[in-house]
C-alpha positions as CSV (number, residue, x, y, z in Angstrom):
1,X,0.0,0.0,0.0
2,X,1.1,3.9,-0.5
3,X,3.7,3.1,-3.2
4,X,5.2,5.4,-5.3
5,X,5.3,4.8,-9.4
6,X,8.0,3.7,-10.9
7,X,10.2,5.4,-13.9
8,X,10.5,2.4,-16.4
9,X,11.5,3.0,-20.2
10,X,14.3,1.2,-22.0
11,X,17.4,1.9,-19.5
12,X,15.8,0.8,-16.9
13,X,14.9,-2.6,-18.9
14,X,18.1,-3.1,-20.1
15,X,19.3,-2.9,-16.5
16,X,17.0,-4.9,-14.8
17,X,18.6,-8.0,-13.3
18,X,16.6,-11.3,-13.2
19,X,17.5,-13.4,-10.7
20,X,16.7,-16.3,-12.5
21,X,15.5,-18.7,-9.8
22,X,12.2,-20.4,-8.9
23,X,11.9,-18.8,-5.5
24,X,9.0,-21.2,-3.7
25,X,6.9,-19.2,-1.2
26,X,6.7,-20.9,1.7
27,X,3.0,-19.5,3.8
28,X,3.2,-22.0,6.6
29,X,4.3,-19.8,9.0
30,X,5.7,-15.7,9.3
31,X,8.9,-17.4,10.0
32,X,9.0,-19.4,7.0
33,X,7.6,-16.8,4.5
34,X,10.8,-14.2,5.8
35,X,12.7,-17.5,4.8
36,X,11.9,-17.7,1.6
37,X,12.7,-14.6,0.8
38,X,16.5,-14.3,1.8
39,X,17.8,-16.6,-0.2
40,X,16.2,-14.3,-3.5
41,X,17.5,-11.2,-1.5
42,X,20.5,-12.3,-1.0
43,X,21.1,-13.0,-4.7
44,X,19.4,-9.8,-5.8
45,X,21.8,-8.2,-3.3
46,X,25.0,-9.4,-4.7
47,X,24.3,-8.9,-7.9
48,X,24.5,-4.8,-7.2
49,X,27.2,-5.7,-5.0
50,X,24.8,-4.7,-1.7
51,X,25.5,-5.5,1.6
52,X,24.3,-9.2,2.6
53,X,22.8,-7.3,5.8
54,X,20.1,-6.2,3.9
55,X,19.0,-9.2,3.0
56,X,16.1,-9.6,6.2
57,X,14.6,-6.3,5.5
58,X,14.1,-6.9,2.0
59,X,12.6,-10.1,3.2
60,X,10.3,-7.9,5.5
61,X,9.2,-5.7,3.2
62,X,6.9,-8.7,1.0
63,X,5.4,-9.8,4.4
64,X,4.3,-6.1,5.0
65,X,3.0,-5.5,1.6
66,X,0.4,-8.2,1.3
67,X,0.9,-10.4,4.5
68,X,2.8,-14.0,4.5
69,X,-0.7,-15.4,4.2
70,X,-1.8,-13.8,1.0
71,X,-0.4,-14.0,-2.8
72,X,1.0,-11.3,-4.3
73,X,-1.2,-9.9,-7.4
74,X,0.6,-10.4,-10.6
75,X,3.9,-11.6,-7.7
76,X,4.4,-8.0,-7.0
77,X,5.8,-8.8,-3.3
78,X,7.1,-4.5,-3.2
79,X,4.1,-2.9,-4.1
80,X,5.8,-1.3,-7.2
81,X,2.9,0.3,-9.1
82,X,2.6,0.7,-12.9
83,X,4.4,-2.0,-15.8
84,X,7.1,-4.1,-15.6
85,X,9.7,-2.5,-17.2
86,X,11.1,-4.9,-19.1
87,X,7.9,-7.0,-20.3
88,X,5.4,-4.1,-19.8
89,X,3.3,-6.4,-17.8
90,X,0.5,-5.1,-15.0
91,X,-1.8,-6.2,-12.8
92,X,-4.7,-4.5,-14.0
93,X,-6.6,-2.5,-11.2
94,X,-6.3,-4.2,-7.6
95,X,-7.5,-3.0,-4.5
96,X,-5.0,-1.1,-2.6
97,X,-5.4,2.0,0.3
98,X,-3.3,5.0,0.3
99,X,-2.5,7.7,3.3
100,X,-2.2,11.0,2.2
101,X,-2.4,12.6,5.6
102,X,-5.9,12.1,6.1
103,X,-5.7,8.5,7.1
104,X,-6.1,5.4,5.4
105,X,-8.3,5.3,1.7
106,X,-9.3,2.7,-0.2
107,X,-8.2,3.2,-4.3
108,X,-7.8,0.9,-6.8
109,X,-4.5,1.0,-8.6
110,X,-2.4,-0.8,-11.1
111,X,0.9,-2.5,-10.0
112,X,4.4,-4.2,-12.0
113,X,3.5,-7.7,-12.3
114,X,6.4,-10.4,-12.6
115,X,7.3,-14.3,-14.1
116,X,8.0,-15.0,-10.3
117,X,8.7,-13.7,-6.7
118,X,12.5,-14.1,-7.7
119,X,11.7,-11.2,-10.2
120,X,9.9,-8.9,-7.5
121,X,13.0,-9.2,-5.4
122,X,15.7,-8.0,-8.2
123,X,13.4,-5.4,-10.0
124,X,12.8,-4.3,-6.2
125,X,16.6,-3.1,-5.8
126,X,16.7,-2.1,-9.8
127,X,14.0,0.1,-9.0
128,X,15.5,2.0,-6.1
129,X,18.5,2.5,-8.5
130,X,16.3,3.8,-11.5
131,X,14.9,5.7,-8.9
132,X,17.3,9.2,-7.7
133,X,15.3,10.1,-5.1
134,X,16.6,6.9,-3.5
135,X,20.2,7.4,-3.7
136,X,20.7,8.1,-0.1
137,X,18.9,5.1,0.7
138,X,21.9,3.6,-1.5
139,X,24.5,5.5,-0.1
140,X,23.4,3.9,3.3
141,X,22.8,0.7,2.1
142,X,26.8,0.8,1.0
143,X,28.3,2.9,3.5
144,X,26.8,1.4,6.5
145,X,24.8,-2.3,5.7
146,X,22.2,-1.0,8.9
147,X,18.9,-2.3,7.2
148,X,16.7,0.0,9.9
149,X,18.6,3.3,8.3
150,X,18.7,1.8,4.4
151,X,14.8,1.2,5.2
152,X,14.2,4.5,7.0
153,X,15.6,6.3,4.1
154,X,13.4,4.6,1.7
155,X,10.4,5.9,3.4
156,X,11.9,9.1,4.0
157,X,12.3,9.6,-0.2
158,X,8.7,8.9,-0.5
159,X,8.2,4.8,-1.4
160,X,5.3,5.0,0.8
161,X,2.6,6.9,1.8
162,X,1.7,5.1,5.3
163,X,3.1,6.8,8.0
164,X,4.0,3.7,9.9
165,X,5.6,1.7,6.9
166,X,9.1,1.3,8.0
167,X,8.0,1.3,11.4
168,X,6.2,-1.9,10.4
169,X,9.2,-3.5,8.2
């Protein structure tokens, strides 16, 4: 919920990494769903030459974004709205809420859809690069590894609109 567009075009589809896995979600518990994810992460990570640390919170992020429990629409575990990128593909309007100060509303919205949770993970970090307003985030992430600051900074630059969000990560 409260996630900002993404800027897309050719670069950024040209510099998308794909992790390339089958990441299975595993919904049998929290626990296990954060598991599932870190492996993905931790792929994604290396691959921009991230910090391993980072690796939990970006496993976080999925359960706060549509709940272990719940599938992702179109296995969009970060919320990212608009097209893919690189394949143009959407989710077609979904049910989503938004804060804009007021408290929480009820929209409909249309969000990146992927080939796999894998995908989600590595466009996730592809997108933050695209992305200047994220930069300190990235400067964080590289200077430092803390995932509360790199995750802080995210929300500070405007990834979500719920006041709470990396409060709740």
């Amino acid at each position: 919920p409260g996630l900002a567009a993404g800027a897309g075009g050719p670069a950024a589809a040209a510099r998308a990494v794909d992790t390339g896995t089958d990441l299975q979600i595993d919904r049998s518990s929290p626990q296990a769903f954060l598991g599932s994810f870190v492996s993905a992460a931790k792929q994604a990570l290396a691959a921009k030459g991230l910090p391993q640390s980072l690796a939990p919170i970006l496993a976080a992020i999925p359960m706060n974004e549509q709940g272990w429990q719940y599938e992702a629409p179109g296995n969009n575990y970060y919320g990212i709205k608009g097209s893919n990128p690189r394949t143009g593909a959407n989710t077609g309007a979904v049910d989503t809420w938004e804060d804009y100060g007021g408290g929480r509303q009820n929209i409909k919205d249309t969000f990146r859809a992927y080939g796999g949770p894998a995908e989600s993970v590595a466009d996730f970090i592809q997108f933050l690069e695209d992305n200047s307003r994220y930069g300190k985030a990235l400067d964080i992430a590289r200077s430092t590894g803390d995932p509360a600051a790199f995750i802080r900074a995210i929300h500070a630059a405007g990834y979500a609109t719920d006041p709470a969000w990396s409060d709740k990560i």
